[in-house]
C-alpha positions in Angstrom: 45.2 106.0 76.2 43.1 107.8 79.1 44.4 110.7 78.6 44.3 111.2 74.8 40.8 109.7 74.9 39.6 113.0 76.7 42.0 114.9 74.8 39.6 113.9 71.6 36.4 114.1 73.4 37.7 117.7 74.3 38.9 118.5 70.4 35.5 116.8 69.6 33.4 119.6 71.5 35.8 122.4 70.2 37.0 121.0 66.7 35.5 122.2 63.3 32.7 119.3 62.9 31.9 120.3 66.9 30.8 116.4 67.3 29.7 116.9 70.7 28.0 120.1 71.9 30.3 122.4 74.2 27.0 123.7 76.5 26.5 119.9 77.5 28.2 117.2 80.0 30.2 113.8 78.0 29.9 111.1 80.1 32.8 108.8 79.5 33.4 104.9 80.1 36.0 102.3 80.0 35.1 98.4 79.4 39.0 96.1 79.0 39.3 92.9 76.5 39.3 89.5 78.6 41.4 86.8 78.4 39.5 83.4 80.0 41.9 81.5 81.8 39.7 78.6 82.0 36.0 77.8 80.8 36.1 79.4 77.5 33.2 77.8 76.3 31.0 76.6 78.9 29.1 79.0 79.9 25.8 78.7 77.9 25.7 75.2 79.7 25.9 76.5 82.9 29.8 75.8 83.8 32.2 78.1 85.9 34.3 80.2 83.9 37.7 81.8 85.1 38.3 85.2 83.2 41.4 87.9 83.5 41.0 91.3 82.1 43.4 92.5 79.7 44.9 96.0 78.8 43.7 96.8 76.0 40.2 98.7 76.1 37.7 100.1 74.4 36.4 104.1 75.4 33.1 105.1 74.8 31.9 108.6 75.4 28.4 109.7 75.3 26.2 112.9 74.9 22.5 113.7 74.5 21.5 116.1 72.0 17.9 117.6 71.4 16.9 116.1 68.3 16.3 112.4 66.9 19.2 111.5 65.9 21.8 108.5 66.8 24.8 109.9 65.6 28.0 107.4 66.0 31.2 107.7 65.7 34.0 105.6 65.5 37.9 106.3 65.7 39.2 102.8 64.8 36.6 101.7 62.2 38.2 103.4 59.2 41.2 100.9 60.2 38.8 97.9 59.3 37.3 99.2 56.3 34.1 100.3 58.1 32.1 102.9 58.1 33.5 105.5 60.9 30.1 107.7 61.0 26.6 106.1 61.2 23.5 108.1 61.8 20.1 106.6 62.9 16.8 107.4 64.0 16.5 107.0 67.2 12.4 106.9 66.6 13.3 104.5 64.0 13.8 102.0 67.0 10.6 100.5 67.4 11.6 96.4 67.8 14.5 94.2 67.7 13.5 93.2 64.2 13.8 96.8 63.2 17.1 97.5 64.6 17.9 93.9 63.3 17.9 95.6 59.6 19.1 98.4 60.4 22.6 97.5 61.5 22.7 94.8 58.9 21.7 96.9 56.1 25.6 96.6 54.8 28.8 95.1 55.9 30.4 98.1 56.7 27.7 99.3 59.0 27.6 96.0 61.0 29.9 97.1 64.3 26.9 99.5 65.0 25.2 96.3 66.0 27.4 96.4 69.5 25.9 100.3 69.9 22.8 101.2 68.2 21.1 97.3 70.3 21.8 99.0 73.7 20.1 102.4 72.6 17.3 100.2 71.8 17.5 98.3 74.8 17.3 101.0 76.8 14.4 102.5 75.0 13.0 99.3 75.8 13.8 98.8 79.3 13.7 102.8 80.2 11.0 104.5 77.9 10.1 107.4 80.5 13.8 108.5 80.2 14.2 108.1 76.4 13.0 111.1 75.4 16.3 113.0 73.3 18.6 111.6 70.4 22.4 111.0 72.0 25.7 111.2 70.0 28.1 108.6 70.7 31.9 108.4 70.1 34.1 105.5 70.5 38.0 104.1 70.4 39.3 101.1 70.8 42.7 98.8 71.2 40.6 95.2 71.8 41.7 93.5 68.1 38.4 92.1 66.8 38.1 88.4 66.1 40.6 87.8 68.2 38.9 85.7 71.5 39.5 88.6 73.4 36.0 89.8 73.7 36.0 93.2 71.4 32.5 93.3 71.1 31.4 93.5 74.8 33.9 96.1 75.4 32.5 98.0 72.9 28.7 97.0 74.4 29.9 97.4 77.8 31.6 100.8 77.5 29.0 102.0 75.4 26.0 100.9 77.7 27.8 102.5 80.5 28.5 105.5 79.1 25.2 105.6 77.4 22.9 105.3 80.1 24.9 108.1 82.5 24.0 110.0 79.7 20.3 109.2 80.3 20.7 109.8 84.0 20.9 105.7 84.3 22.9 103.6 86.8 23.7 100.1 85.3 26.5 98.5 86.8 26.9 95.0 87.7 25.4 91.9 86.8 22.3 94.1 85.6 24.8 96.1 83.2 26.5 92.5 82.2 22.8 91.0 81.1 22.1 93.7 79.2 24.8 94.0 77.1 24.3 90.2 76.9 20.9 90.3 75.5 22.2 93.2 72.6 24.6 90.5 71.5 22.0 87.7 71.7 19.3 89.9 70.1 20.6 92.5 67.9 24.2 90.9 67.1 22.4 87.6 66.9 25.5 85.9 68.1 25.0 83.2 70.8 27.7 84.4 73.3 27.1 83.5 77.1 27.1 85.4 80.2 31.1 85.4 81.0 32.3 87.9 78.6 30.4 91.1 79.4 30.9 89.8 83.5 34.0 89.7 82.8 34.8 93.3 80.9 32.2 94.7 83.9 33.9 93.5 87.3 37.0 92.7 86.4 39.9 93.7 88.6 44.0 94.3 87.9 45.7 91.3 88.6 42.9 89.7 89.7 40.4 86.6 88.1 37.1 86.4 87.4 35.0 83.5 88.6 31.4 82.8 87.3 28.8 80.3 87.2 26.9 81.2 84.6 23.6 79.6 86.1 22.7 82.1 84.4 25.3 84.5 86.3 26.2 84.4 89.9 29.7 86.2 90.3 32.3 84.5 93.2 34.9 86.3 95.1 37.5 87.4 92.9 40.5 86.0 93.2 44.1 87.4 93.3 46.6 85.9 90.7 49.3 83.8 92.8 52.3 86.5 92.9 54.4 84.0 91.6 52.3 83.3 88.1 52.0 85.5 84.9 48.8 85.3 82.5 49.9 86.3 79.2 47.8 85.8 75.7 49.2 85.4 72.4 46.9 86.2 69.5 47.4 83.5 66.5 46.3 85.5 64.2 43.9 83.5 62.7 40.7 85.3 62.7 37.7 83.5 65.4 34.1 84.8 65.1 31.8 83.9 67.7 29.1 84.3 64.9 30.5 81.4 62.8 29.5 78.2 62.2 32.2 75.8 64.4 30.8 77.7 67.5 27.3 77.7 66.6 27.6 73.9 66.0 28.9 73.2 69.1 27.0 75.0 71.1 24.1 73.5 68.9 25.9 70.0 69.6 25.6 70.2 73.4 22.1 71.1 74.2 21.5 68.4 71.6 22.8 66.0 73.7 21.5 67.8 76.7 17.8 66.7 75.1 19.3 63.0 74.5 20.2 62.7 78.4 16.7 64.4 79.2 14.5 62.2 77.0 16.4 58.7 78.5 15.3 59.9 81.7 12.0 61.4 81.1 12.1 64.6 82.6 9.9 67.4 80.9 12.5 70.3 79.2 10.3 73.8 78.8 10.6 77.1 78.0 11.1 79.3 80.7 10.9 82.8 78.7 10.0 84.9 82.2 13.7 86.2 82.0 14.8 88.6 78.9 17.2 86.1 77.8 14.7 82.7 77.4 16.1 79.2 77.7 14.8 75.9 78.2 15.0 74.0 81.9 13.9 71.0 83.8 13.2 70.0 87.0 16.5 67.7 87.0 19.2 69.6 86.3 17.7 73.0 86.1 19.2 73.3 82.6 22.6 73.0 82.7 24.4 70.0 81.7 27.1 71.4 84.2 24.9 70.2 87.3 25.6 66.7 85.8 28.2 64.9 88.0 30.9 63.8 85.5 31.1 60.2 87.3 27.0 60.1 86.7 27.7 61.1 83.0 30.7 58.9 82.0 28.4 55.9 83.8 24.9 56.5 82.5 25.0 59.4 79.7 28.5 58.5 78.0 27.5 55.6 76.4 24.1 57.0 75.0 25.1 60.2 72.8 26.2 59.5 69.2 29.5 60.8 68.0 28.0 62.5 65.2 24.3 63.7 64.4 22.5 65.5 61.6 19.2 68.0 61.7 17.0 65.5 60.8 18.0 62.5 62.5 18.1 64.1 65.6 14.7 65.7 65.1 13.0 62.5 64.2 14.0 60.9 67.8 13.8 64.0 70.4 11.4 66.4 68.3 12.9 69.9 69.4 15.9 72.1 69.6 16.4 73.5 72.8 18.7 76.1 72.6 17.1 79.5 71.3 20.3 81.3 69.8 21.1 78.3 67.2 20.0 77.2 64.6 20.1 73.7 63.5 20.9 73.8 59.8 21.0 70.8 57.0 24.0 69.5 56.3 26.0 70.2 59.2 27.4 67.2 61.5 26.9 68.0 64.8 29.2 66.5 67.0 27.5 65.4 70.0 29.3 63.0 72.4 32.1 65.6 72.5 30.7 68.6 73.2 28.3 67.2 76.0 31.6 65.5 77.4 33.0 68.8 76.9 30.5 70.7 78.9 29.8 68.0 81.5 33.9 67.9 82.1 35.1 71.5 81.6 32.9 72.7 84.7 35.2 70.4 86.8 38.4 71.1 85.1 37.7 75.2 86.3 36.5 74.2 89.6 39.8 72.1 90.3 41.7 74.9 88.9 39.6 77.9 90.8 40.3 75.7 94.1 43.9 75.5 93.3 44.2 79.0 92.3 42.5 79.9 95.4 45.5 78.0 97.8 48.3 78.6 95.7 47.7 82.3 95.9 47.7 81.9 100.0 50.8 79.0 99.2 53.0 79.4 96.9 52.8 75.9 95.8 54.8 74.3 92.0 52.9 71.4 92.7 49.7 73.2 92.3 51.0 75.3 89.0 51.9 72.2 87.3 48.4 70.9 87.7 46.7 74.1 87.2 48.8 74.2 83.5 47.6 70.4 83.1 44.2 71.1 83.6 44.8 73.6 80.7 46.6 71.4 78.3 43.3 68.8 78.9 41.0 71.7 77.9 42.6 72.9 75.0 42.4 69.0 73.7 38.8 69.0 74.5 37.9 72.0 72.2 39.9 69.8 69.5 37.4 67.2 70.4 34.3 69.7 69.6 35.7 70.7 66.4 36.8 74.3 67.6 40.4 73.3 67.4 42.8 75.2 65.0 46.2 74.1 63.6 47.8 77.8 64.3 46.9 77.6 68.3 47.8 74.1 68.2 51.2 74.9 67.0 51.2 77.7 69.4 50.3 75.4 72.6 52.6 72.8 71.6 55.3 75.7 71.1 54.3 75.9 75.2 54.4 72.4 76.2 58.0 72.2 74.8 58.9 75.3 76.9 57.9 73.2 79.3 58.0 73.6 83.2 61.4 74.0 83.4 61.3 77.0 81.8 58.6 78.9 83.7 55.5 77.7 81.5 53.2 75.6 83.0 50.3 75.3 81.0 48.3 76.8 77.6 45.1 76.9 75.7 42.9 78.1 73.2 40.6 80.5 74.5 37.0 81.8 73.4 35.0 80.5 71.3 37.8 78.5 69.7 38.6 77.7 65.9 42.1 80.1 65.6 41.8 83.1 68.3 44.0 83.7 71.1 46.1 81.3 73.5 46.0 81.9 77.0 49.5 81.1 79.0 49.9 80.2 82.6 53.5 81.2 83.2 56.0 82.1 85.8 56.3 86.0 86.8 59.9 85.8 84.9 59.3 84.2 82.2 59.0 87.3 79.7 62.0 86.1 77.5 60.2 82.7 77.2 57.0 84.2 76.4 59.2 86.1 73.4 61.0 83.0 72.5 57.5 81.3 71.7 56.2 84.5 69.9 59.2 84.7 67.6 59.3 81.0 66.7 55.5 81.2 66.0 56.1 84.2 64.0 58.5 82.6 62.2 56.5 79.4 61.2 54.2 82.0 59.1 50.7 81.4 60.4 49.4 84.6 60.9 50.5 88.0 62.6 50.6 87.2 66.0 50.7 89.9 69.0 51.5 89.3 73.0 48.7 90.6 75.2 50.3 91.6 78.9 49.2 92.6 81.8 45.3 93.3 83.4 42.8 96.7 83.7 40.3 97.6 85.7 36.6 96.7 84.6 34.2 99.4 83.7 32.4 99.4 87.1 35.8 99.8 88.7 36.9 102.5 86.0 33.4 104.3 86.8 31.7 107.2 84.4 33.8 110.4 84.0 32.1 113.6 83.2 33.3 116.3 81.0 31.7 119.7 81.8 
């Protein structure tokens, strides 16, 4: 897609509309999907998360033009019955509640959410080199609602690309916490740290390891040469945005107060950073830096299976978690997604250390309990309510595969509720892989798709300039 991604930026300078001026530089970017291998939905408590790259990518190219305009354009949005060409004010971006209404101002304007936040952001964090309107054109092959992270490739390649433009470096951990804060602020979806990492440093064949306390990258690691990581999209739309994730999330730092209240220690705001959240002098936090022995033996038995708004606010008088909500009516399921958090952090460290020796020695012992570990997480997110019948048909499609066939473990990925299924297979089990695609397509859940194979993250992929 490279190629004929330039190949449009060039017809774009030259073509009739002349979308991009021909007397100024395009500063192009590259941001992949990700697939997490592990850890799909622990980061906001502070776990590890294990992320892969995949192929599919979103492009975003970038000019600066001399008036006030925002001018964006998009080559797949037509495809989802949005609208392709938005134009904005880029003086119109005076705060986030501004930009809020903006990009909500109809449905078919709402992907600008993912673009139009980081031109504020950088506004906001960059004012002496914000001075000229820019012109912005994207394409992408990430499916939306998928679990594969569309929106920060889109944030990611777009920031990237964007602030080149500007004569901006971001790359890094700097580039991943802005893009971050966008989708926090302007999307107003309560993502984490590990997707825009992810889609920033990720490498070819290689995994992403995080500790998302808030983000401290590790040493990637090389996939063992004997394993595969292949995803296969259910088909059944997940939305970060919707309510089973924002409940869960809600559900943990709920029971993240319960533990903190038994034991007396002060939770406060800490809002020095751009993206606030509440700590303590315990656990700094993150239910993650809870032992799980220490939790199953004092904590366990305290948390309620199931809480409501008020109940909850009677007892421990706050929420502490900024991005959610707690809404009336809702039934927040609190034992398991603290269990969830405090347990998934030491399912992806025993599977990072695994990883780590199998890829030095190839070892079936270690791929069997690297798939386990797997099969005990995608359980969990049944536990927290962000299970989904189509990706339980699909992992149990995997499990019957079994070993002896090449597959060694599966799970839902993302934020759950329908989305992708990750697979931890052998390097030749492509036919398998197939086998378990037809027969799911075949049980009529959804349309389903295979994603294959790793790319480069947009720091690796760099800025290309058109003269």
């Amino acid at each position: 897609m490279a190629m004929n991604f330039e190949a449009a930026v060039h017809d774009l300078r030259r073509g009739e509309k002349n979308f991009f001026s021909a007397a100024l530089p395009v500063c192009l970017s590259r941001a992949p999907g990700r697939l997490d291998l592990m850890g799909g939905n622990d980061d906001y408590t502070g776990g590890l998360v294990f992320e892969s790259t995949i192929q599919e990518g979103t492009y975003a190219a970038a000019q600066l033009c001399d008036d006030d305009v925002v001018e964006m354009k998009n080559r797949s949005a037509a495809q989802k019955k949005w609208k392709d060409e938005v134009i904005f004010s880029l003086s119109g971006l005076v705060d986030e509640a501004c930009v809020r209404a903006m990009v909500n101002a109809s449905p078919e304007v709402r992907w600008t959410a993912y673009v139009l936040g980081n031109i504020f952001y950088l506004k906001k964090r960059f004012p002496e080199k914000i001075n000229k309107g820019i012109k912005i054109y994207i394409d992408s092959t990430v499916p939306p609602n998928r679990g594969v992270s569309s929106s920060a490739a889109i944030e990611v390649a777009v920031m990237k690309a964007s602030a080149a433009a500007y004569g901006i470096d971001l790359s890094g951990m700097e580039l991943a916490l802005a893009c971050q804060w966008v989708e926090n602020a302007i999307a107003e979806s309560a993502c984490g740290i590990m997707d825009q990492a992810a889609v920033v440093t990720g490498r070819e064949g290689h995994i992403v390891p995080l500790v998302c306390q808030p983000c401290n990258p590790e040493p990637l690691i090389k996939l063992p040469q004997d394993l595969r990581i292949w995803g296969i999209d259910s088909g059944v739309s997940h939305q970060v945005s919707g309510i089973e994730y924002e409940a869960a999330r809600a559900a943990a730092f709920m029971g993240y107060k319960i533990i903190c209240d038994h034991e007396n220690i002060p939770v406060s705001l800490d809002a020095s950073a751009e993206i606030h959240r509440y700590t303590d002098p315990a656990w700094n936090g993150y239910l993650a830096n809870i032992p799980v022995s220490v939790f199953r033996e004092k904590y366990e038995p305290l948390l309620p299976e199931n809480t409501g708004k008020q109940s909850y606010l009677t007892k421990h008088h706050i929420h502490v978690d900024p991005f959610t909500p707690l809404r009336e009516h809702v039934a927040y399921h609190i034992w398991a997604n603290t269990k969830y958090a405090v347990e998934e952090n030491y399912r992806v460290q025993a599977f990072s250390e695994l990883s780590r020796g199998a890829a030095l020695t190839a070892s079936k012992r270690a791929y069997v309990l690297m798939g386990e570990l797997m099969y005990q997480s995608h359980y969990a997110y049944s536990e927290c309510g962000l299970g989904a019948t189509a990706t339980d048909f699909l992992v149990n499609l995997c499990r019957a595969e079994g070993v002896a066939n090449g597959i060694y473990g599966a799970k839902i990925t993302g934020g759950g509720a329908g989305g992708t299924v990750a697979i931890l297979a052998d390097k030749n089990a492509r036919e398998i892989i197939e086998k378990i695609f037809n027969k799911y397509s075949e049980a009529g859940f959804g349309d389903p798709y295979i994603f294959e194979g790793s790319s480069d993250g947009a720091d690796s992929y760099g800025i290309k300039v058109i003269k």
